[in-house]
N, C-alpha and C positions, 0 to 999 in steps of 0.2 A: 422424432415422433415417439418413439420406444422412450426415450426419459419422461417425456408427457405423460407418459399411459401409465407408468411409474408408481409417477408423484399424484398423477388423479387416485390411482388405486391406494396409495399410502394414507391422500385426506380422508378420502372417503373411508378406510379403516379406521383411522383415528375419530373422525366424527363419530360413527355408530359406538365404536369400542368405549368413549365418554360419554355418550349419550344413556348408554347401558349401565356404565355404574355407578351417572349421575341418576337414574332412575331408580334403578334397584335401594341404592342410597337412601331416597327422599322418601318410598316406598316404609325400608323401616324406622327413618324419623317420624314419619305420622302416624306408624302404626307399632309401635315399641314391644319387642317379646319380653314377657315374666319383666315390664316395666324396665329394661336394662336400658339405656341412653347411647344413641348412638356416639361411638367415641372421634371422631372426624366428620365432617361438612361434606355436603354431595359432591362438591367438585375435586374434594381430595382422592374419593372415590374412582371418582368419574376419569382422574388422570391417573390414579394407581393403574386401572384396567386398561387404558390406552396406550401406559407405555411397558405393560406388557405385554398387550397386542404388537406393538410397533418395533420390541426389539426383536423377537424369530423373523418377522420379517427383514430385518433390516441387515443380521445375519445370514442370512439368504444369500442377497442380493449381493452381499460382501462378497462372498465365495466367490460366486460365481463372475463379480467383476474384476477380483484376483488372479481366480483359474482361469476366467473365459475364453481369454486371448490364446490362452495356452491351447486349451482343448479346440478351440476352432482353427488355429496353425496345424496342429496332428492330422483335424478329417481335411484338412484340404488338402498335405501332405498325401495320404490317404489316396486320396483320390486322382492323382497323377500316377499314369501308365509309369510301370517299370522300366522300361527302357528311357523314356524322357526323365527317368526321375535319376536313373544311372549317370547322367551326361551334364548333372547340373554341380557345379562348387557347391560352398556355402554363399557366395554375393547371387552367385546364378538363384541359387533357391531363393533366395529370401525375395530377390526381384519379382521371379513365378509369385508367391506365393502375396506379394503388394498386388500384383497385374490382376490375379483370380479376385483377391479380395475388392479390388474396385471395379470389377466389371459385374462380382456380385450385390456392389450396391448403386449402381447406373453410374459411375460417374465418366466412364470410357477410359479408353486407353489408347495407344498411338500403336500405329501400326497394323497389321492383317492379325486376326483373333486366330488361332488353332484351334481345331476344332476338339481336341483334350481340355482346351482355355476355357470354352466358354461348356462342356461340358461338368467340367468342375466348377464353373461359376454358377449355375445350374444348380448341382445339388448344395452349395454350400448354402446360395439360397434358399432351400429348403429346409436345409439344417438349423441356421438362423432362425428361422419363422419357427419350427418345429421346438428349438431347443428356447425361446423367448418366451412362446407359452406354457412352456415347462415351468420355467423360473418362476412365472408370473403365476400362475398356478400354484405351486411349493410356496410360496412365499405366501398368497392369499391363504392358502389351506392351513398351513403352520399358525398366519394371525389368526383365524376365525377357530381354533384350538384354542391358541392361547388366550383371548378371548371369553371364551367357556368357561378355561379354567377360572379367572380372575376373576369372572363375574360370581363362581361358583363359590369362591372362597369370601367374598363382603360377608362382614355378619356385624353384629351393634357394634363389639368390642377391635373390632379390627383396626389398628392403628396405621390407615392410610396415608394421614397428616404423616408421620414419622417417617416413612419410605419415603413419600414422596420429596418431602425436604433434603433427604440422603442423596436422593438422585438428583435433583435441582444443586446442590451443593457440587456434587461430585460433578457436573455437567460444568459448573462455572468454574471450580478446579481445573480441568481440562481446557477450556478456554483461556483461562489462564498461563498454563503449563504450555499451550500451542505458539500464544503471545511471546514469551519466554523461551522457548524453545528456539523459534524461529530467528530471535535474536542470537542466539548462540550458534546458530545453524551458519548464519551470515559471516560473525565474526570469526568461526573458525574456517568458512572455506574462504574470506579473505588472507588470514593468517596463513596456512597451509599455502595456498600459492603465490603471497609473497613472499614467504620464505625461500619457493622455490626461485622466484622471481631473482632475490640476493646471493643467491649460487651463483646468478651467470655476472650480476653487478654490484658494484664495492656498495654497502650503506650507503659511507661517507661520500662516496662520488652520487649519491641518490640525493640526499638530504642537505648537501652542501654545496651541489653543482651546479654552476650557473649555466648552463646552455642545454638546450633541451632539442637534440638530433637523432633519434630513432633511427637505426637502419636495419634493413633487413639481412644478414649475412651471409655468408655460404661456410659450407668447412673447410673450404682451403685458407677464408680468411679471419674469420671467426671476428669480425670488427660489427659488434653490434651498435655502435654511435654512443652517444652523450642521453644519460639519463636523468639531468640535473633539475631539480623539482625548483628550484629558487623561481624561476623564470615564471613557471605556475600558479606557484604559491602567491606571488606579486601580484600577478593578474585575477587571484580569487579575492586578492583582502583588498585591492584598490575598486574591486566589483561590487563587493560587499557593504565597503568603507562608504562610498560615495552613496549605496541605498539605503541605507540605514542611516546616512543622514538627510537624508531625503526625504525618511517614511518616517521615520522615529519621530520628529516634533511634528510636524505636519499631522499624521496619525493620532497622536496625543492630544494633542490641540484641536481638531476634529472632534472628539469624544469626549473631551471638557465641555467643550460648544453645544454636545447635542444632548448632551446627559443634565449639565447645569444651566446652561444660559437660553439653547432653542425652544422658541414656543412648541406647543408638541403639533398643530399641523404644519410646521416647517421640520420639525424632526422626522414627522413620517414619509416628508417628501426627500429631503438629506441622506439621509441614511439608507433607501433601497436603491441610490440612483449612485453612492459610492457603495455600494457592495455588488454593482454590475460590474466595476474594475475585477473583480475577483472571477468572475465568469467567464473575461473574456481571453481565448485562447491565448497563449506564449508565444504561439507562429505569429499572431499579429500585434501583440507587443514590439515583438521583434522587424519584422516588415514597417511598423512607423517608427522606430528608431533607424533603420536603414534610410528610409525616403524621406520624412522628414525632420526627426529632431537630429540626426549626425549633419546633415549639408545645413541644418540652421547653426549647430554651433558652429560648424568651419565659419560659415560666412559672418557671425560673430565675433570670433576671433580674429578672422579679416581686419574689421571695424577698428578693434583694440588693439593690433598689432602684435596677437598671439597666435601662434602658428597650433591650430587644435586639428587633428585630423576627424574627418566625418567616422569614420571607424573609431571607435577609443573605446578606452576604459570610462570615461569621463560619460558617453553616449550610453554604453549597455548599464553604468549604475544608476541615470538619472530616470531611465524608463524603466529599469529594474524596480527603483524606488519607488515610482510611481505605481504598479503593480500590489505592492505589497503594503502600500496604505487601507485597502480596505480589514488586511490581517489584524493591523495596527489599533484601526479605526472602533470597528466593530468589537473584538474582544475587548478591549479598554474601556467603552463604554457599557458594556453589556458587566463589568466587574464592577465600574461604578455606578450603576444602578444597583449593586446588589448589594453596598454597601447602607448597614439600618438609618433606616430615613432617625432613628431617634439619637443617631450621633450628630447627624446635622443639624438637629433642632437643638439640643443641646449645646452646641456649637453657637449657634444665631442667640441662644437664650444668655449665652458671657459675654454677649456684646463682637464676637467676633463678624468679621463684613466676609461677604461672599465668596471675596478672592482668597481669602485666610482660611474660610473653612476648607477647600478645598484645598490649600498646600499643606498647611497642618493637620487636617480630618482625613477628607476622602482617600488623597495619593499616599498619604501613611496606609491606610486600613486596608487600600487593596494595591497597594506595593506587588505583592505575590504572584498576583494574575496579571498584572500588566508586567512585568519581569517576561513570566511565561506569554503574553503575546510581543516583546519586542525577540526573544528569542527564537521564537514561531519564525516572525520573519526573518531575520537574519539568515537562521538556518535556511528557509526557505529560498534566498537571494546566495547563499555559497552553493546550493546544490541546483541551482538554476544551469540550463545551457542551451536554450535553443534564441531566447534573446542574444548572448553572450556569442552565441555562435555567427550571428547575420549583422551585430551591430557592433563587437568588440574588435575584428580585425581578423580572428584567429591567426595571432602572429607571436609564438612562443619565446621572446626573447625578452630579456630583466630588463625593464624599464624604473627609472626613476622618477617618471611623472608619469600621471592618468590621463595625459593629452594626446596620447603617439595608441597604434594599434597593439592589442596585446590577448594570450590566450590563459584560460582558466585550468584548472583540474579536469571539472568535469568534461570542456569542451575536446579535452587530449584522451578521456576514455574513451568517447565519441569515435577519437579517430582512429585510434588504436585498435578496435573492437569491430572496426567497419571493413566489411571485406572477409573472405575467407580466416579462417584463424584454426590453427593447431593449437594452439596454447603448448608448445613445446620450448619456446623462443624469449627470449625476452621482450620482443617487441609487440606480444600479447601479455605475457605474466605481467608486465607495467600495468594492466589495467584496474590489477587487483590493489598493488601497491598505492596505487594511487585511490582507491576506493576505502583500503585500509587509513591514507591521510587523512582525509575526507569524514571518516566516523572518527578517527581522533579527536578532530575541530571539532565538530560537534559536541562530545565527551566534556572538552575542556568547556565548550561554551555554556553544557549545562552548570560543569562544576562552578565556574563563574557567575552564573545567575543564582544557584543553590546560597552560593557565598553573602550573596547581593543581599538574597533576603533576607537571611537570617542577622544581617548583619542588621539591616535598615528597618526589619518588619516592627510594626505595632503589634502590640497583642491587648485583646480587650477581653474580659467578662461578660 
């Protein structure tokens, strides 16, 4: 409720705060002093004033969402008899001080209240309500200042265009710099605890091992099992393998059909009725690879006298691939249509037939983007794991065929991760290492597509 009242008080600052000097603005474009011309548009204006109403506020609210917690831990501190407060640890305190704070926001607690309990739950209440419309208050009073000021300073010559583009600039820099950021944030706390991860286990028995037996140890015997990635690794490219050919021409083929050859009310009906595959959840992907296409290929393979288990590699990549046809589908089409209708016609004008413009024209001209949606899904079917999880077998040993059960990467960080975890151990640090192989694959898969295009791209005037 308090973020609502917030964010209402912030629009409604910014409405009036634009509104004012988009006013003031238009004010002296129709009535010009000593003939000077205004030098920026009313809504340059109108946004120079709103974000400088908007940022004392926003510094506010910062504070105090930084300090807050701090200063509301002290009054409640604070507020606990001295003798109850002598008798507590630090676990002891910090529990009081969870208990006070949810019984001052109703949520209850277990157990008979003390009456110091709900005495302090009491006034922190008050404190909160008290100290909210403080904030809210300082925050409004600082914009409706700042405000004033901005409004006071518009004049013809005032270069609001110019600031405002600096801030608009600098705003998308930081969006940028966050994007980017977060990419390095990833890749170093995966580094960091694989490294640690390689303290407790050899690389070469990591990256070379074929058997994949996690155990938990103790210190008398310090046997932390088999952490051989082969076993995995098998079971993510035979995952992969098998959807991507799955999706890949199927996909492609699709969006040749609907982009060149389908009337357009058959495209309109085509096209939203394969991109419901994309809506529908992973869990029931997964659940009809379980019940029915695993027991239809055993019994398949019955017929043919191949021994196929209902659990396989074979089952999580055919409904994998089926999945990520709409990735396929959709992007692909949506590149060749954006391909200029005057190379086609050009094409039809040298005598070339439909099926020609198309392999020579179109699939040259948007190589690029269809690169980046078979990449899309690929990437999208290696970091899959809850089909993989209900339909592949979860069963970690190096298999030579995609017919027997077998487990992935992702389905072993799953496991690894599930349950209490210290991350002191190896049998948690694996999770990272294995998240660090994971963004490798990918890495290589872009460098491989980057290769792709540049090797194969058209390039036009």
């Amino acid at each position: 409720m308090n973020s609502l009242i917030i964010a209402g008080l912030l629009l409604v600052l910014l409405g009036l705060a634009y509104q004012t000097g988009w006013s003031k603005s238009r004010a002296l474009a129709t009535a010009p002093i000593n003939g000077v011309k205004v030098h920026s548009r009313p809504q340059y204006h109108g946004a120079l004033v709103a974000i400088w109403t908007l940022v004392p506020a926003l510094i506010i609210l910062g504070l105090w969402a930084w300090l807050g917690q701090g200063i509301t831990r002290a009054y409640i501190i604070s507020q606990l008899p001295t003798d109850i407060l002598a008798g507590f640890d630090q676990s002891g305190l910090n529990a009081a001080v969870q208990r006070i704070g949810a019984l001052a926001s109703d949520y209850g607690v277990a157990g008979d209240i003390a009456p110091y309990e709900q005495s302090a739950a009491d006034a922190l209440r008050s404190f909160q309500f008290i100290t909210f419309l403080a904030i809210v208050a300082a925050a409004a009073g600082t914009a409706i200042v700042a405000l004033l000021v901005a409004r006071a300073r518009i004049n013809a010559r005032l270069r609001a265009r110019n600031t405002v583009e600096v801030v608009v600039t600098g705003l998308l820099m930081f969006c940028s710099a966050v994007a980017i950021m977060t990419t390095v944030g990833i890749v170093v706390s995966l580094l960091t605890e694989a490294i640690r991860f390689f303290s407790f286990i050899n690389p070469v028995d990591y990256f070379f091992g074929t058997v994949w037996n996690p155990k938990f140890s103790t210190t008398e015997t310090l046997d932390y099992g088999s952490y051989g990635l082969l076993p995995l690794l098998t079971g993510t490219l035979w995952v992969a393998t098998i959807a991507s050919l799955v999706a890949v021409p199927i996909g492609l083929m699709t969006a040749i059909y609907l982009s060149q050859y389908a009337p357009r009310r058959m495209r309109a009906i085509i096209k939203p009725v394969i991109e419901i595959l994309a809506g529908i959840p992973t869990i029931v992907y997964g659940f009809f690879a379980l019940v029915t296409v695993g027991p239809f290929l055993a019994g398949l393979g019955d017929m043919v006298g191949l021994d196929i288990s209902a659990t396989s590699a074979l089952t999580a990549g055919l409904v994998m691939g089926i999945m990520i046809i709409p990735f396929i589908s959709s992007l692909s089409d949506d590149i060749l249509n954006q391909v200029p209708l005057a190379m086609r016609d050009g094409s039809y004008g040298l005598g070339a037939t439909q099926s020609e413009t198309i392999r020579n024209v179109l699939l040259p001209a948007a190589l690029p983007g269809i690169v980046g949606a078979f990449l899309l899904a690929v990437s999208r079917a290696i970091g899959e794991t809850m089909i993989v999880v209900l339909a592949a077998g979860n069963s970690p040993v190096l298999r030579g065929t995609p017919l027997e059960p077998i487990s992935t990467i992702t389905v072993s960080i799953v496991n690894q991760l599930t349950g209490d975890t210290d991350f002191a151990g190896p049998q948690s640090l694996v999770a990272f290492a294995l998240g660090l192989t994971l963004f490798v694959m990918t890495l290589l898969l872009n460098i491989v597509a980057l290769y792709i295009v540049r090797r194969f791209r058209e390039q036009y005037e």
